[in-house]
C-alpha positions in Angstrom: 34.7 -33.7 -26.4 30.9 -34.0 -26.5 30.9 -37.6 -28.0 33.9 -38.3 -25.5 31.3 -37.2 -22.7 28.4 -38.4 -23.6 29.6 -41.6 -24.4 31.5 -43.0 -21.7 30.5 -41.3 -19.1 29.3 -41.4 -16.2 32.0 -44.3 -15.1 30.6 -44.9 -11.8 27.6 -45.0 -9.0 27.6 -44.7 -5.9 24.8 -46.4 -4.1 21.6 -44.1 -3.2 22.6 -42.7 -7.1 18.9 -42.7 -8.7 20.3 -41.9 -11.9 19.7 -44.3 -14.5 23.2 -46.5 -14.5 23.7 -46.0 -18.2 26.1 -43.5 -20.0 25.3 -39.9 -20.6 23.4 -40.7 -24.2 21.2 -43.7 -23.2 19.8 -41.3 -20.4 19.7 -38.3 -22.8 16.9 -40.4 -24.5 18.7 -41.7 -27.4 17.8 -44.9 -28.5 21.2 -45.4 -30.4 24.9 -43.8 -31.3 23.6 -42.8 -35.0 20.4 -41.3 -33.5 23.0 -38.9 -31.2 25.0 -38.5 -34.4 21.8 -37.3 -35.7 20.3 -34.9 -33.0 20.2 -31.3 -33.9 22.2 -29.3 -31.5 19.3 -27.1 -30.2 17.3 -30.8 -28.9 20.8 -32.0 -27.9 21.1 -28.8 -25.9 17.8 -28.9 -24.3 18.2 -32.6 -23.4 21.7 -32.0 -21.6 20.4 -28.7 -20.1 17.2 -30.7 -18.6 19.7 -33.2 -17.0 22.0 -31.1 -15.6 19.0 -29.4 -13.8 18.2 -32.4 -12.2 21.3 -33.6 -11.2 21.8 -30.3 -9.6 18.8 -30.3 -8.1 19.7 -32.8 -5.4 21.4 -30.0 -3.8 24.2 -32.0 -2.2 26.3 -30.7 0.3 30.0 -31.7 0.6 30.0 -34.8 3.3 27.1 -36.8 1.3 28.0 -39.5 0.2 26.7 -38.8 -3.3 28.3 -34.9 -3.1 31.8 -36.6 -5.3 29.4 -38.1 -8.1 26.6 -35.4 -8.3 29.8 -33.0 -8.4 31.8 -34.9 -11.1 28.7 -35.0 -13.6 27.3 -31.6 -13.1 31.1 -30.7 -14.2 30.6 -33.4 -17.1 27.4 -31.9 -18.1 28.5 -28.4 -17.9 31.4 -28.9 -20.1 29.4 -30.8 -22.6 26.2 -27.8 -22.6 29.5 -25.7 -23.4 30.9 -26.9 -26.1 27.6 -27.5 -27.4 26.9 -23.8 -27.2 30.1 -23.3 -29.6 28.1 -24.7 -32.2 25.6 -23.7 -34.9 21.9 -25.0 -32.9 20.9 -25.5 -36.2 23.1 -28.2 -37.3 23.2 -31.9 -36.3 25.9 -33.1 -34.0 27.3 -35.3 -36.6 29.3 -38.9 -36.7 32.2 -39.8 -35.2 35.0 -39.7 -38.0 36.9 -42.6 -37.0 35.6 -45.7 -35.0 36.9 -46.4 -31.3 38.1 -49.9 -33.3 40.4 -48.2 -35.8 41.8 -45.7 -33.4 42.9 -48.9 -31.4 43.8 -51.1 -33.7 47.2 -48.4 -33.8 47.9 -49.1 -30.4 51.1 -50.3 -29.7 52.4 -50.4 -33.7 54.8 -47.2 -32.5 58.3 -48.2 -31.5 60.0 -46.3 -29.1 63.1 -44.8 -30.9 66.2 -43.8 -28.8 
């Protein structure tokens, strides 16, 4: 879930967003996927923690315009700073197992049997 959210997301801005429009681990600071792979859980932690706080300090009420996508990622980084609290702070997060390639490559071999 933490690679799922810090990799694709966020999807979208809205304009008046001044947060960088990248994904979740470019504005985290890393410089690539192996160096997040790499990042010990406690930095990873921090780093997620420190943007959360600033997202939620726009203190958005609903009506803004940018309420829906200052809403959406606090939720984002709240269940990421979650999941991450599941796990040992002194351990790396580690790689992805199985490249987004090889998982797709599968798509569409299953025949529907019936």
């Amino acid at each position: 879930m933490v690679y799922s959210i810090l990799l694709d997301n966020p999807t979208f801005w809205v304009p008046g967003d001044d947060l960088p429009h990248e994904r979740y681990w470019k504005i985290l600071g890393y410089g690539s996927v192996e160096d997040l792979g790499n990042a010990k859980i406690s930095e990873l932690s921090k780093r997620v923690n420190d943007l959360l706080n600033k997202v939620g300090s726009k203190k958005l009420k609903r009506g803004d315009p940018l309420y829906p996508s200052y809403f959406h990622r606090s939720n984002q980084l709240f269940a990421t700073l979650f999941a991450l609290s599941q796990m040992n702070n002194n351990e790396i997060l580690g790689h992805l197992k199985y490249s987004r390639d090889d998982l797709w490559k599968f798509q569409g071999v299953a025949k529907v049997v019936g």
